[in-house]
N, C-alpha and C positions, 0 to 999 in steps of 0.2 A: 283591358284595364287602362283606367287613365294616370296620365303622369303628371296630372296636375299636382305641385308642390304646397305643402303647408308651410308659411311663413308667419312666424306668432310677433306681433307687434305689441312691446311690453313699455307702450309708456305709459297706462293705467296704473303698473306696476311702481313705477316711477312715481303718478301721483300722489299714491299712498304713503308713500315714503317723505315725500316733500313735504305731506300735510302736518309731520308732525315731527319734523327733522332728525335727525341722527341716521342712522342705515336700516332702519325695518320698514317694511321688508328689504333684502339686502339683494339691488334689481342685478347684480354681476351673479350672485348663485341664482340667481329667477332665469335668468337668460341660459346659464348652462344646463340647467336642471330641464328647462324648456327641451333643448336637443338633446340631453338624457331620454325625454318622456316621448319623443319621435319627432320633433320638429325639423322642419328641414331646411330652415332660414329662421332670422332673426330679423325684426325690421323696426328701426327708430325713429322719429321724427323729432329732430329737436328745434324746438323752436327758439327766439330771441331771446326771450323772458324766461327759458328754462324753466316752464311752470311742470314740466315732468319731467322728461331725459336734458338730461344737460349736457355741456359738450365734453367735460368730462369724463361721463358715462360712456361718450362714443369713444375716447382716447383708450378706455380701460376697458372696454368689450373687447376691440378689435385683436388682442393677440387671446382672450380666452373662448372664441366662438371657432367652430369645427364647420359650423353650415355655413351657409351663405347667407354674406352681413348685407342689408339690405338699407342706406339712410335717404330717408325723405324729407324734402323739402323745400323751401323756398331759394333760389338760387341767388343771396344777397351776400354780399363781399363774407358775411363773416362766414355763413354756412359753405360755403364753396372752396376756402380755406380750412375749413372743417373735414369736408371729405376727401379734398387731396389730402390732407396729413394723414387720413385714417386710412384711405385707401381699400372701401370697402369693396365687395362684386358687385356692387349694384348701386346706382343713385338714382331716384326717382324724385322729378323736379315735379314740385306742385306747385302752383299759383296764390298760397296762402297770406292775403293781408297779416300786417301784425297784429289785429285787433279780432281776430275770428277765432270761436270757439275750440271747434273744430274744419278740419276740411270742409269744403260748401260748393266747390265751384272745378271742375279741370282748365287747362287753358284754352284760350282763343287762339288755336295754332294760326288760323289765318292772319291774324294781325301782328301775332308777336313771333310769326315767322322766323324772320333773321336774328330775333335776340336767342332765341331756343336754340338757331342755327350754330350761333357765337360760342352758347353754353355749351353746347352739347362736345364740340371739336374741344373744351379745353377739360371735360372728362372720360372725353376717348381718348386723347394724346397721352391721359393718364394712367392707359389701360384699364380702366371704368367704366363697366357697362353704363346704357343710359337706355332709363322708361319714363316716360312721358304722363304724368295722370290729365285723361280725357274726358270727356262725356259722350256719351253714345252718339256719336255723331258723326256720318261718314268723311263730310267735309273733313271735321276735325283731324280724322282719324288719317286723310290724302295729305293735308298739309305737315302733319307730325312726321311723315315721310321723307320729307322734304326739310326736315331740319338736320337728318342723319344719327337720328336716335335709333336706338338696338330693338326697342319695346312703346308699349304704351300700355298704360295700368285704364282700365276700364272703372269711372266710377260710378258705382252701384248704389249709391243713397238711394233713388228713383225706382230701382228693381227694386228692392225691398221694402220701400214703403210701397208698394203696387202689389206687392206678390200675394195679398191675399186675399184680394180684391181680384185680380184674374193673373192667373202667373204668364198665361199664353201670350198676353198685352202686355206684361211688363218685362219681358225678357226678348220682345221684339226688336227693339231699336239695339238691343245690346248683341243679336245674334246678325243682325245687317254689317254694327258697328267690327263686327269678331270678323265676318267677310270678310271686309276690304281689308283689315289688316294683314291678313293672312296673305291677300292680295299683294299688299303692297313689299310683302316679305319684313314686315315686322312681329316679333315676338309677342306674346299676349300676355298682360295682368289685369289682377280684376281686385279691386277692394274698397270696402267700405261699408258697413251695416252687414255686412254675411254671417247668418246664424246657423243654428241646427236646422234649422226648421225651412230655410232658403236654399243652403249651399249646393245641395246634391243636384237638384234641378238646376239652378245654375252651371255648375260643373259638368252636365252630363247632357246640356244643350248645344252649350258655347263652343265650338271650333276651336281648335289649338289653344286651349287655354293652357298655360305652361306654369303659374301661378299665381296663387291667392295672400293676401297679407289681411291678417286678420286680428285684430288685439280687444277691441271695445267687449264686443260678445262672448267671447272665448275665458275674456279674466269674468267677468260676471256669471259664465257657468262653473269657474272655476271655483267658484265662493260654494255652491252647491254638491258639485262633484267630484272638487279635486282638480288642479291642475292633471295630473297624468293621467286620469280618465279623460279629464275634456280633451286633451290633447288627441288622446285616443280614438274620441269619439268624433272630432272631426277629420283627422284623418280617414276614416269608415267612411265619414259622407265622401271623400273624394279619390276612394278605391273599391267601391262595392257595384259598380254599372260595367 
């Protein structure tokens, strides 16, 4: 059985609420209800423009979540100030311009080497784990080593728009990428575009995958199914091999 973790990333949740202001949906019950229905993490990203979780939201999650709080993002004076005060298990540094939709890109650990280096010692020193989001890339993957982060979240845009076109080809560079990590004794995450219809094969190829953050897909099957059955149902994909 694998132990890869389900982590629900609820800032869709968030958007829906922004779009029409006041609290519905009301994303602090969305999030406990979440680890009610078997989630086993929670994961944010709040961006500058709080166009869905705001930082707020990270303020008043962090004393009502049981799992593990997971915030992502860009590491810019205010977001970094955000997660020391919240102090969650996990910060995962992504590379996000202020003007991009969604995530698009992991870092260029070679170049920005010593700044990841910088970041990373002032949220270890905070007892803060740190993941790294990547691209399948081994380089990427040697140098992320070499900043002194705990992890590296593998991003899967690429796997998923490949996977049904030939899954064999597009989960290659991501099982090379899963190697060397393992190699280099860093911990594995994977997310981005993981649906029903990807995750198992993913989960059930990848080497030490430890886990997945998953929100875009998951609220979208939730409109169909139910939050506590999708939740359900994803978990299945990532305890049934």
């Amino acid at each position: 059985m694998t132990t890869t973790k389900l982590s629900v990333n609820i800032n869709k949740i968030a958007t829906i609420r922004n779009a029409r202001g006041g609290n519905m949906p009301d994303v602090l019950k969305a999030a406990t209800d979440c680890e009610r229905f078997g989630a086993q993490g929670i994961t944010v990203h709040p961006r500058p423009d709080e166009r869905h979780i705001r930082y707020q939201d990270v303020m008043d999650l962090k004393p009502l979540l049981k799992t593990e709080f997971n915030i992502e993002g860009n590491p810019i004076d205010s977001f970094t100030e955000l997660v020391l005060k919240a102090q969650p298990a996990q910060v995962t540094l992504v590379p996000d311009a202020a003007n991009v939709l969604t995530s698009n890109a992991g870092w260029d650990t070679k170049n920005n080497r010593d700044y990841l280096k910088r970041i990373c010692k002032v949220f270890k020193e905070a007892g803060i784990r740190v993941s790294i989001f990547v691209d399948p890339v081994v380089e990427m993957i040697q140098y992320a080593a070499e900043t002194g982060c705990d992890r590296v979240e593998l991003y899967t845009e690429a796997y998923a728009r490949e996977y049904y076109q030939n899954r064999e080809r597009a989960i290659e560079p991501y099982f090379k990428a899963a190697q060397e990590a393992v190699k280099c004794g860093l911990g594995l995450n994977a997310g981005h575009d993981l649906n029903l219809d990807n995750l198992k094969y993913f989960a059930e190829t990848i080497p030490g995958l430890l886990e997945v953050s998953i929100g875009h897909a998951l609220i979208c099957d939730a409109l169909y199914m139910g939050l506590e059955n999708t939740i359900a149902a994803y978990r299945r994909e990532l305890s049934n091999f």
